[in-house]
N, C-alpha and C positions, 0 to 999 in steps of 0.2 A: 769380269766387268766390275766398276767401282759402284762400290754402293756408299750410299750417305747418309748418316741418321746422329743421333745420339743418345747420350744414357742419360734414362729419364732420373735417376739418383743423383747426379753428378751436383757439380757447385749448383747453388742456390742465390747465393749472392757473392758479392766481390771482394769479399772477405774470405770467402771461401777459399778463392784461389792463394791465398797466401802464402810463401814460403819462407822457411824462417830459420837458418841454418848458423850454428855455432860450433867455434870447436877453441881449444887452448891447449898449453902446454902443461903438461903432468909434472914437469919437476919442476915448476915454476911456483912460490909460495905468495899466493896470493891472503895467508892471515897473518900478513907482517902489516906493517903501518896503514897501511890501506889511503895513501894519498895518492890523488890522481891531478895531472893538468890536463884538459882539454882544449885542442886546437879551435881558435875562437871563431874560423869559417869552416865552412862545409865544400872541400877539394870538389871540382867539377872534372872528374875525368874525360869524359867527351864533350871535346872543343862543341861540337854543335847544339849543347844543350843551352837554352840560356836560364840562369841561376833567376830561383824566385826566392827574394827573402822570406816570404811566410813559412814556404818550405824548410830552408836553411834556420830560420828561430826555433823550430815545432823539432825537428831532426834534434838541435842544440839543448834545448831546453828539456826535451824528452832525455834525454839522454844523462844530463846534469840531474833532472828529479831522479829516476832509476837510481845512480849513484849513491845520492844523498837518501833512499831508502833502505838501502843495505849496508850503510851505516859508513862508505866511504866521504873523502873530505877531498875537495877540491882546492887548486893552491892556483894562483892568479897569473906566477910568470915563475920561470926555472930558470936560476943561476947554477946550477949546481944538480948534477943527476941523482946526487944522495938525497935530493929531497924531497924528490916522488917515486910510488911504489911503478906505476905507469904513466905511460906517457897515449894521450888517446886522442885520435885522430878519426873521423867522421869523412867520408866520402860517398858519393851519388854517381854512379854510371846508365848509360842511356844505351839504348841498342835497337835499332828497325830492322824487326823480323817482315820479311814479302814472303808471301806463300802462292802456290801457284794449284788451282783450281781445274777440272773439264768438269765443264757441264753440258749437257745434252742441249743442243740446237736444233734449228727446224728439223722434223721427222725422228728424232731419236730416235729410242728404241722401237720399233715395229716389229709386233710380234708376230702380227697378220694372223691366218688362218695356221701357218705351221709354226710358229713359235719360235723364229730365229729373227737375228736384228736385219733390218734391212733401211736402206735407203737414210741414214740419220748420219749425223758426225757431231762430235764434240766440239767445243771453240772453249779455248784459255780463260780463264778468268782471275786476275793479278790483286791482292789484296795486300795493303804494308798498315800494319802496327809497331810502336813502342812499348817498351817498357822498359822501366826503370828500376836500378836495384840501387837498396844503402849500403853502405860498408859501417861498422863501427871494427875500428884495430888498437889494439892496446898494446903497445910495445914495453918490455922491461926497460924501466924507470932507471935502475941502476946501469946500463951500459949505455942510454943517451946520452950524447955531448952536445950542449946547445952549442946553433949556429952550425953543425954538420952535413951532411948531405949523405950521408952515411944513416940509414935505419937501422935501430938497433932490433934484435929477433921480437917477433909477434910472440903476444904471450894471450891473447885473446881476440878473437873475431867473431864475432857477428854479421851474417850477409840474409840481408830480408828483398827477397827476389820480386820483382814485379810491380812492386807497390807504386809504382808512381804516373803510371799511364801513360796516356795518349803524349802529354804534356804535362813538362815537368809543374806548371802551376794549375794540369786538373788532379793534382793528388791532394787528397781526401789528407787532412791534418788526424781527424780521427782515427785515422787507417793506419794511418804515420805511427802516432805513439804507442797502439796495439800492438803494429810487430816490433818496434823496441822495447812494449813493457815483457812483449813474449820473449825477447832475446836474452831479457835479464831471467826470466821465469824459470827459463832452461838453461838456467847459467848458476847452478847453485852451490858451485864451487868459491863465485864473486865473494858470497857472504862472509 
């Protein structure tokens, strides 16, 4: 039989649930010139999200302070792939998890006098959330050719799972720049 409860330790707050995952490439030298361009929107991968600019600025701008802490420099447009070390692009994907519930209806469990179920049935119960993840992806700077359609290899990612809720415009800006500041945190190879 299902039972339902939860653990009284678990998140606390909504911060809690964060997840904040990175990884890059090991032969990639990231302590050569250290110049980066940044794609100046934030790619909306599911067509059915509608983009919120506060989000897309807070995403943009977190992202550009991080850099410009660890001592990288940002370059405004690329004629030329010799002129940045990465090429960094920022994207938001959306996803509605339904989950599907029984809960006890009239007469549930009856344990009566002998202690078996009796006379109860369950009925469905259908619940749908979102949730939204960032991307940041850093592609080597030296193999991009502007105006291509060709990516060159990733040389760093960042994927901050969940942060952006119900709707993409009830995500928390504060929340935003935590797990980007936390992406660079655990990124200390960037330096």
């Amino acid at each position: 039989r299902d039972r339902y409860s939860c653990y009284p330790k678990g998140a606390e707050t909504l911060n809690d649930t964060n997840l904040v995952l990175t990884n890059y490439d090991e032969n990639f030298d990231f302590t050569s010139e250290k110049t980066y361009y940044l794609r100046p929107d934030v790619v909306y991968v599911d067509t059915t999200a509608t983009e919120d600019p506060q989000v897309n600025s807070t995403i943009l701008s977190e992202v550009r302070s991080q850099f410009a802490a660890i001592g990288w420099t940002e370059v405004d447009t690329i004629a030329d792939a010799s002129e940045v070390t990465m090429v960094v692009m920022t994207s938001v994907l959306t996803t509605s998890i339904t989950q599907i519930s029984y809960w006890p209806g009239y007469g549930g469990w009856y344990g009566g006098w002998w202690g078996y179920p009796c006379c109860g049935y369950y009925y469905p119960v259908s619940y749908t959330y979102n949730i939204g993840t960032i991307f940041i992806d850093a592609f080597d700077g030296s193999s991009h050719v502007p105006g291509s359609d060709v990516y060159p290899p990733v040389v760093w990612t960042a994927i901050m799972n969940g942060v952006l809720g119900n709707t993409i415009a009830s995500a928390s800006t504060t929340r935003i720049r935590s797990v980007i500041d936390q992406s660079f945190v655990q990124s200390p190879y960037l330096k």
